[in-house]
DRENMAR-322979 format. One record per residue (C-alpha): residue in three letters; chain; x, y, z. Coordinates in Angstrom, 2 decimals. Each point is the difference from the previous one (the first is absolute). Example, Ala and Ser with C-alpha at 12.3 -4.5 7.8 and 13.67 -1.06 7.14 Angstrom:
 rest kette      c1      c2      c3
  ALA     A   12.30   -4.50    7.80
  SER     A    1.37    3.44   -0.66
//
This chain:
 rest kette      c1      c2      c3
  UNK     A   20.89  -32.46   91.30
  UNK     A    1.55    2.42    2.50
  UNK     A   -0.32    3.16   -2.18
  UNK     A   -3.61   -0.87   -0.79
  UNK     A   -0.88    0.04    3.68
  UNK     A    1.72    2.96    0.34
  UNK     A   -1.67    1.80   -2.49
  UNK     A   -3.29   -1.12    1.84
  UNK     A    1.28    0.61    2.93
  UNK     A    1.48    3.66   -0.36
  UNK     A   -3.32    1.66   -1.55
  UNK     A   -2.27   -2.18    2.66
  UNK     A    1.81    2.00    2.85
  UNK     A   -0.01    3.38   -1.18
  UNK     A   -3.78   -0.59   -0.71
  UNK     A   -0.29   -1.25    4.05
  UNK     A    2.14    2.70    1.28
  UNK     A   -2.30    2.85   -1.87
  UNK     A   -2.88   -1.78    1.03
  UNK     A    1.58   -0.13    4.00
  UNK     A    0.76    3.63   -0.10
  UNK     A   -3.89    0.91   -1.31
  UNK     A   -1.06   -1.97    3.09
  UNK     A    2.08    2.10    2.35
  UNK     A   -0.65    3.47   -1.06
  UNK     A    2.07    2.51   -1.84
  UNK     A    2.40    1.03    2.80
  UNK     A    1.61   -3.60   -0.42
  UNK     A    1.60    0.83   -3.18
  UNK     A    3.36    0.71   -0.07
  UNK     A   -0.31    2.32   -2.70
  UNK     A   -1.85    2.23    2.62
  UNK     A    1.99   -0.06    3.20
  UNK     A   -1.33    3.53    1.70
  UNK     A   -2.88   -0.89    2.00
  UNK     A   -2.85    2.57    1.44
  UNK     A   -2.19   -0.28    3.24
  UNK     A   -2.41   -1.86   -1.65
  UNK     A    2.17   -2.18   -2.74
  UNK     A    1.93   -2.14    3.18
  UNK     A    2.04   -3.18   -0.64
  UNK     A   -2.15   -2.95    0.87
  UNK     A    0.83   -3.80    0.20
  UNK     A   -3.92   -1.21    0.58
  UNK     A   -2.71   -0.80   -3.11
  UNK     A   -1.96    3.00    1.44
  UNK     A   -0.86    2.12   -2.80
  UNK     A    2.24    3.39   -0.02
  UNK     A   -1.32    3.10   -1.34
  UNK     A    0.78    4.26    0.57
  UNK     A   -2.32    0.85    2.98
  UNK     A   -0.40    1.31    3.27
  UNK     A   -3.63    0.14    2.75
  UNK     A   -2.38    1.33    3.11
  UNK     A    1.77    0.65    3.22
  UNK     A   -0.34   -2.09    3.06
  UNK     A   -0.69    1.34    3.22
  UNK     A    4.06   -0.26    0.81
  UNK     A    1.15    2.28   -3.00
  UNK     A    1.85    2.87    1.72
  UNK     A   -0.95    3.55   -0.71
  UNK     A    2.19    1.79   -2.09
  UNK     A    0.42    3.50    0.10
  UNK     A   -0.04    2.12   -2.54
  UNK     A    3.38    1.57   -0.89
  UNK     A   -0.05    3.50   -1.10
  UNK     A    1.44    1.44   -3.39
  UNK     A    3.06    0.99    1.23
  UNK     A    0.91   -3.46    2.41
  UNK     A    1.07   -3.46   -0.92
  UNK     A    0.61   -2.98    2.20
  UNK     A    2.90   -1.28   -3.00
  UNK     A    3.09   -1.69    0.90
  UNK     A    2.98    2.11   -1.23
  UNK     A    2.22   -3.19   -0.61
  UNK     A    1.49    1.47   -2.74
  UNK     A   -0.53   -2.62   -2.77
  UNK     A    0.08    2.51   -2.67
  UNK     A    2.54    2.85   -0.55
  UNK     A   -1.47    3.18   -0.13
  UNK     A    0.14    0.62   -3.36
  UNK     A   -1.61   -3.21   -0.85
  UNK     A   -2.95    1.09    2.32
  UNK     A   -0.28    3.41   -2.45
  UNK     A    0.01   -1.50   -2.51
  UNK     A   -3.18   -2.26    0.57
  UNK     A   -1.63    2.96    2.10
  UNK     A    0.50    2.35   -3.46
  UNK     A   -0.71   -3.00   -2.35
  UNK     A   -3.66   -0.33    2.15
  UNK     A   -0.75    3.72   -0.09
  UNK     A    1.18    0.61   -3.72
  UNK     A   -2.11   -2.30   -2.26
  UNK     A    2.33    1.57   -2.86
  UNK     A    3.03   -1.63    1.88
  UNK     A    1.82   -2.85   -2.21
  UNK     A    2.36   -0.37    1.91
  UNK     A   -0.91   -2.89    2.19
  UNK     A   -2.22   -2.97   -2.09
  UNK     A   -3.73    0.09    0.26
  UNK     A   -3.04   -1.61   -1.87
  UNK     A   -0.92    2.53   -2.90
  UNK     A   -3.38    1.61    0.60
  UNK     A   -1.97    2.17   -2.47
  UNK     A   -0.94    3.33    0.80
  UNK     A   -3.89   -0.43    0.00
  UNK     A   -2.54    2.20   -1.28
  UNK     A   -0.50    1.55    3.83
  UNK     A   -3.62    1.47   -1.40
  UNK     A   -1.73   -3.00    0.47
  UNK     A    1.31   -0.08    3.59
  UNK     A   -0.21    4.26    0.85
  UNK     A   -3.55   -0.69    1.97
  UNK     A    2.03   -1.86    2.62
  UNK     A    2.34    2.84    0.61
  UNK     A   -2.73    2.55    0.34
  UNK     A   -1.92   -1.67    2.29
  UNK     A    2.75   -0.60    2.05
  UNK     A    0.92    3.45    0.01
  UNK     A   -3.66    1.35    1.03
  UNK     A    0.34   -1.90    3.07
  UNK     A    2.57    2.54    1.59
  UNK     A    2.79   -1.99    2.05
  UNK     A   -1.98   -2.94    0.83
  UNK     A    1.61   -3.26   -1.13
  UNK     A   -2.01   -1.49   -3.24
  UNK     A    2.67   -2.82   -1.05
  UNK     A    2.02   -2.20    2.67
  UNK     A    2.92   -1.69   -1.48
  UNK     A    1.20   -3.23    1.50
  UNK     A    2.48   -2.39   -0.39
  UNK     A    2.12   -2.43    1.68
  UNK     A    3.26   -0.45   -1.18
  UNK     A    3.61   -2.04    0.28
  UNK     A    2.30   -0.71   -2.26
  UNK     A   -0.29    1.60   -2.97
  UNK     A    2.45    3.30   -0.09
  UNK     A    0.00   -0.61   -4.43
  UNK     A   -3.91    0.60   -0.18
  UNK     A    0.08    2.78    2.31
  UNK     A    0.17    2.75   -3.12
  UNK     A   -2.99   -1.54   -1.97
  UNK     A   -1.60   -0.88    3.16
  UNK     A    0.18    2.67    1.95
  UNK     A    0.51    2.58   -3.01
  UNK     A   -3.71   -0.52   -0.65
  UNK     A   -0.96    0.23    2.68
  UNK     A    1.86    3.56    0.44
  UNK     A   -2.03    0.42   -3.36
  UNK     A   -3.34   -0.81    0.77
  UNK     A    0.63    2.13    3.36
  UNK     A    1.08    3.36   -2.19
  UNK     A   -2.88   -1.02   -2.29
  UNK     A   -2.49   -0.56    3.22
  UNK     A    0.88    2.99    2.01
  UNK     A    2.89   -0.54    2.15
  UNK     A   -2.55    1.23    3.31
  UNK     A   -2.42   -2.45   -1.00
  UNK     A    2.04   -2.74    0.10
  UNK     A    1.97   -1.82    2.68
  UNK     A    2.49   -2.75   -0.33
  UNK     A    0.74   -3.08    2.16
  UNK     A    2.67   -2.50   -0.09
  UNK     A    0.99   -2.51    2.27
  UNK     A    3.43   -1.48   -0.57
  UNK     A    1.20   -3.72    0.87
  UNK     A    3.99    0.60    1.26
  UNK     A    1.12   -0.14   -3.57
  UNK     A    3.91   -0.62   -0.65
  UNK     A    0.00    1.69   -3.53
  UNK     A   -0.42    3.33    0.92
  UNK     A   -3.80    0.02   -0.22
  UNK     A   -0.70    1.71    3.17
  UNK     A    2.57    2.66   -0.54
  UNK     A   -1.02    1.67   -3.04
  UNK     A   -3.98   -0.08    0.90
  UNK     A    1.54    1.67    3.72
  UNK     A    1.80    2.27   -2.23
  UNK     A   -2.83    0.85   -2.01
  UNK     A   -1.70    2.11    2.92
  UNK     A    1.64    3.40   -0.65
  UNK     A   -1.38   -0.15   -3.50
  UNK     A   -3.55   -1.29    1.18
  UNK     A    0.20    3.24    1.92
  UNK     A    0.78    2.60   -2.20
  UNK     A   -3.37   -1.87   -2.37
  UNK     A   -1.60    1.05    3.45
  UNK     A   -1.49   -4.46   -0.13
  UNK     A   -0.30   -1.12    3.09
  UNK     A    2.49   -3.09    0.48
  UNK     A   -0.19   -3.03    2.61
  UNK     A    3.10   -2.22   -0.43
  UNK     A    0.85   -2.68    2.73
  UNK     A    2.07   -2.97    0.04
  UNK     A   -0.78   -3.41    1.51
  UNK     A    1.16   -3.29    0.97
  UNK     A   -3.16   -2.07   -0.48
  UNK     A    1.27   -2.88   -2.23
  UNK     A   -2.44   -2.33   -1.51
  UNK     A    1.91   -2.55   -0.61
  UNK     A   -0.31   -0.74    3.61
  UNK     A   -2.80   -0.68    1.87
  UNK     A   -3.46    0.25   -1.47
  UNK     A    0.48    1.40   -3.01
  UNK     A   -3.52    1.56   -1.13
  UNK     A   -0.33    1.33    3.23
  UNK     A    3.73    1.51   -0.44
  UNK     A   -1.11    1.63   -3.57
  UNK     A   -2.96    1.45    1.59
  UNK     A    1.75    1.53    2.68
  UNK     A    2.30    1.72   -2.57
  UNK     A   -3.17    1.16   -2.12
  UNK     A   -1.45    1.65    2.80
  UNK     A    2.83    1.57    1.35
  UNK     A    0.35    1.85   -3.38
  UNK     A   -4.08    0.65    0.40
  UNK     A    0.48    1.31    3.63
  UNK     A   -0.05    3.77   -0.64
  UNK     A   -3.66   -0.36   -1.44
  UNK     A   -1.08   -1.36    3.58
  UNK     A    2.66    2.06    2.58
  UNK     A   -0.55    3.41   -1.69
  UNK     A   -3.63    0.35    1.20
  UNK     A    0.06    3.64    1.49
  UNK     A    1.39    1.61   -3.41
  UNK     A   -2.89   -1.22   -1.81
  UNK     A    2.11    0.64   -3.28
  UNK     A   -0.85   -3.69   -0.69
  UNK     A   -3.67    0.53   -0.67
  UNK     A   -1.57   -3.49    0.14
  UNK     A   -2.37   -0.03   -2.67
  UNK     A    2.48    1.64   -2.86
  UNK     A    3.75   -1.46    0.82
  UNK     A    0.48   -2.71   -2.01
  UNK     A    3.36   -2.23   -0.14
  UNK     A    2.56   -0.79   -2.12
  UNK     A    1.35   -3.07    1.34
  UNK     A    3.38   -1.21   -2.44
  UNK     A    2.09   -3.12    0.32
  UNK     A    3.15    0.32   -1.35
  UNK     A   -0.84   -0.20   -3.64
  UNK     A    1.61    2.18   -2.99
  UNK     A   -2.86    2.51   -0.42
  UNK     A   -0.58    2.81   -2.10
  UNK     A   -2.13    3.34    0.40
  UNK     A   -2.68   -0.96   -2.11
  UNK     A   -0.10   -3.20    2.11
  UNK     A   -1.04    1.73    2.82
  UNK     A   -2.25    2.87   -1.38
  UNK     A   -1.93   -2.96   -2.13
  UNK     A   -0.80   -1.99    3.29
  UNK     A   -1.09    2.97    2.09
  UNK     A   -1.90    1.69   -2.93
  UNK     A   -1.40   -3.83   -0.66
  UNK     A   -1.17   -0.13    4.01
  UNK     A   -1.81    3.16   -0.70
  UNK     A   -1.69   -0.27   -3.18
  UNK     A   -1.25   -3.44    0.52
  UNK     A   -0.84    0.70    4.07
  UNK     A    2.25   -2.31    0.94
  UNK     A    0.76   -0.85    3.66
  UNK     A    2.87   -1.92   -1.76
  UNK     A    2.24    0.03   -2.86
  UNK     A    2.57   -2.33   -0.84
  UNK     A    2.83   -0.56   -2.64
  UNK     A    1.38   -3.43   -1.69
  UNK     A    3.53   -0.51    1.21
  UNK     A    1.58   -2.81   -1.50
  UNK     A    3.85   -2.06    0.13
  UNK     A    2.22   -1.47   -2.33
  UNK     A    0.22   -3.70    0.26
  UNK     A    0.82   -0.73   -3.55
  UNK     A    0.09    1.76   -3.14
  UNK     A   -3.98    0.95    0.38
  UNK     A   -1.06    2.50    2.84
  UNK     A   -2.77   -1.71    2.98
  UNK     A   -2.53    1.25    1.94
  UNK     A    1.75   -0.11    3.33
  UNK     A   -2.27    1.02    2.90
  UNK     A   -2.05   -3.09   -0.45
  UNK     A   -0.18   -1.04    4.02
  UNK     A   -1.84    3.21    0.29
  UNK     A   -2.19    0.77   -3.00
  UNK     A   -3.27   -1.31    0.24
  UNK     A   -2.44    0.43   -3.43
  UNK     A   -4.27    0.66    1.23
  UNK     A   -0.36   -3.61   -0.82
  UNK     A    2.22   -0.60    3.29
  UNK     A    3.28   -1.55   -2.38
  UNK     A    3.20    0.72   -0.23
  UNK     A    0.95    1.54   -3.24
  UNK     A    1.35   -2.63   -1.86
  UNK     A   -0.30   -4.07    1.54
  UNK     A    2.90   -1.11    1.82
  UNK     A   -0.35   -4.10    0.49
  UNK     A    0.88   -1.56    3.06
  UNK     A    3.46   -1.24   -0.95
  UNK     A    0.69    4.44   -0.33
  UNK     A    0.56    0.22   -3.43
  UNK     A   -0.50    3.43   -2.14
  UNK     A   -0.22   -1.87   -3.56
  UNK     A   -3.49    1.87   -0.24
  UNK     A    1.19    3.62    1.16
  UNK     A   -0.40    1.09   -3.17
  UNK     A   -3.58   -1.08   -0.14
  UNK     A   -0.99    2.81    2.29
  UNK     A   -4.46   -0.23    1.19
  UNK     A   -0.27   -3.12   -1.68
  UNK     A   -3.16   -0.23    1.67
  UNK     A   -0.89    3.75    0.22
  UNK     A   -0.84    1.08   -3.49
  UNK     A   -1.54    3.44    1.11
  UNK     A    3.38    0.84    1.81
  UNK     A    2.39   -1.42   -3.02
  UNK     A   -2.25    2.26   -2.54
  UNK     A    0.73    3.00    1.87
  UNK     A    3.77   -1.26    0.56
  UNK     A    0.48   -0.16   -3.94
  UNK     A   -1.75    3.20   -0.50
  UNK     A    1.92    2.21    2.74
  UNK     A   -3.34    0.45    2.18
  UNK     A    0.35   -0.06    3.37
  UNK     A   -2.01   -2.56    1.72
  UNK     A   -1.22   -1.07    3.28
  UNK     A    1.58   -2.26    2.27
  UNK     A   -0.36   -1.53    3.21
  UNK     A    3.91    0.79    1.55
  UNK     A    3.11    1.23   -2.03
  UNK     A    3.02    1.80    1.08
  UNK     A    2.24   -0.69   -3.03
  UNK     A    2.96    2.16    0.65
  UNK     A   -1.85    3.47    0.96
  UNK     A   -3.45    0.78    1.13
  UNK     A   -2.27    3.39    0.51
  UNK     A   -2.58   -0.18    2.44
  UNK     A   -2.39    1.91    2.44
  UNK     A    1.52    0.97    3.08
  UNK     A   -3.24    0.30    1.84
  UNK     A    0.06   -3.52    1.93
  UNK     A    3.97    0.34    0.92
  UNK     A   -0.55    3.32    1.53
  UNK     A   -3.06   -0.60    1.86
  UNK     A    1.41   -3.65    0.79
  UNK     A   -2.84   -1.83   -0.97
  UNK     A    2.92   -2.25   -2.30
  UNK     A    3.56   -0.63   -0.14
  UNK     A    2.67   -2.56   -1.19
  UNK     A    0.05   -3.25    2.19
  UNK     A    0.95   -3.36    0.00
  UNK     A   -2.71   -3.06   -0.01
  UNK     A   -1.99   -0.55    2.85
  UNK     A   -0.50   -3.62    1.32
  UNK     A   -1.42   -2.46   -2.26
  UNK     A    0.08    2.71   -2.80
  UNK     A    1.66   -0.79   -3.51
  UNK     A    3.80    0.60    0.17
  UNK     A    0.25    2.89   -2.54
  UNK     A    1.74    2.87   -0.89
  UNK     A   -0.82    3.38    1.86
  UNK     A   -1.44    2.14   -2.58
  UNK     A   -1.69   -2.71   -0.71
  UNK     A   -1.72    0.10    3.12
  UNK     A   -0.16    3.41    0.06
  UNK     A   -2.40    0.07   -3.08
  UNK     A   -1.68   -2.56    1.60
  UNK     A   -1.19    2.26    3.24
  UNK     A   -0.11    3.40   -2.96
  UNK     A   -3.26   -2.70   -1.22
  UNK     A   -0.87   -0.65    3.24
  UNK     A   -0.34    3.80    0.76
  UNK     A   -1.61    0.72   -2.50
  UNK     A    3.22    1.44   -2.44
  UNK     A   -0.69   -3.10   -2.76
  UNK     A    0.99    2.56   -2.94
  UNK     A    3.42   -1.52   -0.28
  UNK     A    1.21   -0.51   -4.42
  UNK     A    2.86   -0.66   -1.94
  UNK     A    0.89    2.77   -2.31
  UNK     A    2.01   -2.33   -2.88
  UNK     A    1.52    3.11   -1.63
  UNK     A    2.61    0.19    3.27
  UNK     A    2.78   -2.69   -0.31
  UNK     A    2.87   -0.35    2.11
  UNK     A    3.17   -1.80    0.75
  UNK     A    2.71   -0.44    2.69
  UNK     A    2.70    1.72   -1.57
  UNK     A    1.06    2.51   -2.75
  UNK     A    1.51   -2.84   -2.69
  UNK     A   -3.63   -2.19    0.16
  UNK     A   -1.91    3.58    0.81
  UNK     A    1.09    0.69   -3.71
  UNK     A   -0.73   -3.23   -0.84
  UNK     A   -3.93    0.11    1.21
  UNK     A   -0.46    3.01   -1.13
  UNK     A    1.09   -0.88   -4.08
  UNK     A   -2.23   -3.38    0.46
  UNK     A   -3.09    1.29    1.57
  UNK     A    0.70    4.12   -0.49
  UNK     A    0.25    3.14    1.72
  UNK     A   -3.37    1.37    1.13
  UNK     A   -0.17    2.94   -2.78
  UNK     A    0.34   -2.52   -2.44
  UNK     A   -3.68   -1.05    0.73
  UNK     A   -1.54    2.43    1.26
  UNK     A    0.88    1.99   -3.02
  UNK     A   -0.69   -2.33   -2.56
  UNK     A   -2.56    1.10   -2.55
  UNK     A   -3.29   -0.95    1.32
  UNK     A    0.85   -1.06    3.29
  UNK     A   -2.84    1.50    2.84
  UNK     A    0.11   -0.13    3.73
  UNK     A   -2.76   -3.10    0.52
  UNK     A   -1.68    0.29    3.28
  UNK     A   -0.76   -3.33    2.57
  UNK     A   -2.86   -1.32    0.67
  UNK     A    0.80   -0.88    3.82
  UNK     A   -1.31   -3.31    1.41
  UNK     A   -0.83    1.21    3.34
  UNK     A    0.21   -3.31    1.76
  UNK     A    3.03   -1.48   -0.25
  UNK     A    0.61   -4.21   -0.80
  UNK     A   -2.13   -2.53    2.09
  UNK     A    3.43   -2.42    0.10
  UNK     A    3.60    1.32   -0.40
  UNK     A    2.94   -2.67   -0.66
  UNK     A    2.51   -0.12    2.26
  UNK     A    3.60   -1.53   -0.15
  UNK     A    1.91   -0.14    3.19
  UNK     A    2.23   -2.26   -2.16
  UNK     A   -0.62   -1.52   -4.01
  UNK     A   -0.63   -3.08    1.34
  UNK     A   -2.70    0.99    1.90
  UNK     A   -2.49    2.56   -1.58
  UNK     A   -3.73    0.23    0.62
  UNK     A   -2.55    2.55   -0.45
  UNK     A   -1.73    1.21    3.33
  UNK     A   -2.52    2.53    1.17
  UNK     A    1.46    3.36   -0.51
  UNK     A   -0.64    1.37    3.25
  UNK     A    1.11   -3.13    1.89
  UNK     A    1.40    0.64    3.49
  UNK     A   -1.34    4.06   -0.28
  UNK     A   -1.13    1.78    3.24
  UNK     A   -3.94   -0.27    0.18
  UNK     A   -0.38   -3.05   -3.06
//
C-alpha cells in the first residue's frame, strides 16, 4: 500500500513543482541562477517577464560618458589575463578559445544596403546600440562579439554603443570597462556606466525603466552634436540573450523593408525538454491576446499552442513572415529613434489606475498612441538566455539563413492595421486578467 502511494505520490509532485516554477517565471529555476535587470527573483503571482519602460519626471539625467571614460569599479574580480581573454574573445569572432553559441557566417549581400546607407550619412549616428546588463560575464563573447560584428559590418562611425551595468560580482563590468581601448581604435563611440538601481527593491517596473533609459540617455543629452539625426537613428535595444550577426542585421533590415517603427524577435526558455515562448506578460497579438492562453490558476500547458485565436498571426508564424503585433520585446528590438530623441516617448512605469504591465509594454502602447503603431514580430529571429539553450533554439526553430535561404522563400510585405485593438487584456496577476480599452488612463482619452 505504501509503495503504491508513493509511486502516485512521487510523479504528482514533480508535475506540481514544474507547474509552480511556470507560474513564477524562468528566473526561479535553479537550473538558471544568473539573473539580469529585467529577469529579478520574485516571491508574488505577478507575472515576470524581460522588460524595462518611460521615465518619470524623477529619473536623473545621465551624462553621457565619452569614448575614452568609464565610471567602472576596478574591484579586481578578474585577473588580468582573464579580462584579455574575454576582451580578445569579443573582438575576434575566430577566437575558440572561450565557449560561445556557434553562428553562421551569413550571406552579408542580402544585408550590404544597410552598410551603405550608413556610410553615405558621413559621421552621423544611423544605429544606437543598447543594452542593460548584469550578470552574465559567459555570454559576453556571443553577446557582445556580435555586436562588435554588426558594428564592423555597420560602420564603426555610424554606430554607437550603450551599456548600463548592474554592480555585477562575476566580472561583468570589468571586461565591458576594459573593452573601451578597443572600441576606440574601431573609432565607435562607447557609453559604459555602472549603477546601483536594483529592482528587486522598490517598484520594480519603474526600476527597469529607469535602467532602460539610462542606456537611451545619449539619444536625448547629445542634442548640440546633432550626430543623432532624429528621423534616421534607429535602436538596437538587446537583453542579454545569445545573439548572432544575422540576428541583428535580419531585424534591422526587417524594420526597414517592411517600414517598421518596430521589430521584434521570439525569445524563448527552457522549462522542460520543449523550448516556450517566454515574453508572454508583454506580447500582445492585434486581436489584444497574449500569445498563447494562460488560465487563471498560471499554467503554460497551452504554450505550445501559440495564436490559438489569431489564425492570421499563426499562418505567418509557421511560414517565417513577419507579422504585426500590438507590443513585443522578445529578447531584442529595432526601432525608430525619432520619439526618444525628440522626447515625445520613453520607458515608464504605470500611471494610476493603469494596468500593471511590463515597460516595453507600455512603451508600445504610447509608440500607438503617437502614432508609431508599425510594431511586428519577425519569427525568423529566435533567441535564448544562454549559449547551451542558444544552441538548443537555434537546432529546433533554426538559424535565420536557414529560412531565408530556403528555395522559394520571398520577403512578404505587411499589410499594417493602422488602428491598433479596441480592448487589450491585461494581467496584473493570472488570477485576474481582463481585456480593457487600449488607451485606458492615456493623456487626452
Amino acid at each position: 500500500m505504501t509503495r503504491r502511494l508513493l509511486a502516485f505520490i512521487l510523479p504528482a509532485g514533480g508535475l506540481l513543482f514544474l507547474a509552480f516554477t511556470l507560474w513564477l517565471g524562468r528566473e526561479q529555476i535553479s537550473s538558471i541562477p544568473r539573473l539580469s535587470f529585467w529577469r529579478p527573483q520574485t516571491t508574488t503571482q505577478t507575472p515576470v517577464s524581460p522588460a524595462v519602460s518611460v521615465p518619470s519626471a524623477g529619473t536623473p539625467a545621465i551624462t553621457a560618458v565619452s569614448t575614452t571614460t568609464t565610471s567602472a569599479s576596478t574591484s579586481g574580480i578578474l585577473p588580468q589575463q582573464t579580462q584579455a581573454a574575454y576582451v580578445h574573445a569579443i573582438m575576434n569572432p575566430e577566437d575558440t578559445k572561450l565557449p560561445r553559441l556557434h553562428c553562421p557566417q551569413p550571406d552579408l549581400s542580402r544585408y550590404d544596403y544597410l552598410s551603405e546607407t550608413a556610410r553615405d550619412a558621413g559621421d552621423s549616428i544611423r544605429y544606437f546600440i543598447a543594452l542593460d546588463l548584469r550578470q552574465c560575464v559567459s555570454l559576453l563573447p556571443r553577446l557582445i562579439g556580435s555586436v562588435v560584428e554588426a558594428i564592423r559590418f555597420l560602420g564603426p562611425r555610424n554606430c554607437a554603443l550603450s551599456i548600463i551595468e548592474g554592480n555585477s560580482d562575476d566580472g561583468t563590468g570589468e571586461v565591458l570597462a576594459a573593452l573601451h581601448p578597443e572600441l576606440d581604435a574601431l573609432t565607435t563611440t562607447y557609453y559604459f556606466k555602472t549603477s546601483d538601481i536594483n529592482p528587486k527593491q522598490g517598484d520594480r517596473i519603474q526600476k527597469l525603466a529607469q535602467l532602460r533609459n539610462m542606456a537611451l540617455q545619449p539619444l536625448v543629452n547629445d542634442t548640440e552634436s546633432k550626430r543623432f539625426p532624429a528621423k534616421n537613428t534607429n535602436v538596437i535595444f538587446l537583453n542579454d540573450v545569445a545573439i548572432c550577426l544575422e540576428d541583428i542585421l535580419e531585424l534591422v533590415h526587417q524594420q526597414r523593408a517592411l517600414g517598421a517603427d518596430m521589430t521584434c524577435g521570439m525569445d524563448w526558455t527552457y522549462v522542460g525538454p520543449d523550448p516556450t515562448f517566454y515574453d508572454v506578460w508583454i506580447a500582445r497579438g492585434m486581436n489584444g491576446d497574449s500569445f498563447f492562453e494562460i488560465p487563471q490558476d498560471g499554467n503554460w500547458n497551452s504554450a505550445w499552442n501559440l495564436f490559438w485565436n489569431n489564425p492570421n498571426a499563426r499562418q505567418r508564424l509557421l511560414s517565417h513572415q513577419p507579422f504585426q503585433v500590438f507590443s513585443c520585446w522578445n529578447g531584442a528590438v529595432v526601432f525608430t529613434a525619432t520619439p526618444i530623441i525628440d522626447r515625445t516617448i520613453s520607458f515608464r512605469s504605470h500611471r494610476e489606475g493603469e494596468c500593471l504591465q511590463g515597460e516595453p509594454q507600455l512603451l508600445c502602447k504610447d509608440m500607438w498612441f503617437h502614432g508609431y503603431g508599425k510594431i511586428a514580430v519577425v519569427p525568423t529571429v529566435n533567441l535564448e538566455y544562454s549559449d547551451k539553450n542558444g544552441r538548443r533554439i537555434k537546432e529546433a526553430k533554426g538559424y535565420v539563413s536557414r529560412w531565408v535561404n530556403a528555395p522559394g522563400h520571398s520577403d512578404e510585405s505587411i499589410e499594417w492595421q493602422l488602428k491598433p485593438p479596441e480592448k487589450v487584456k491585461c494581467i496584473p496577476t493570472y488570477e485576474n486578467q481582463f481585456f480593457e480599452p487600449w488607451n485606458s488612463t492615456q493623456p487626452g482619452t
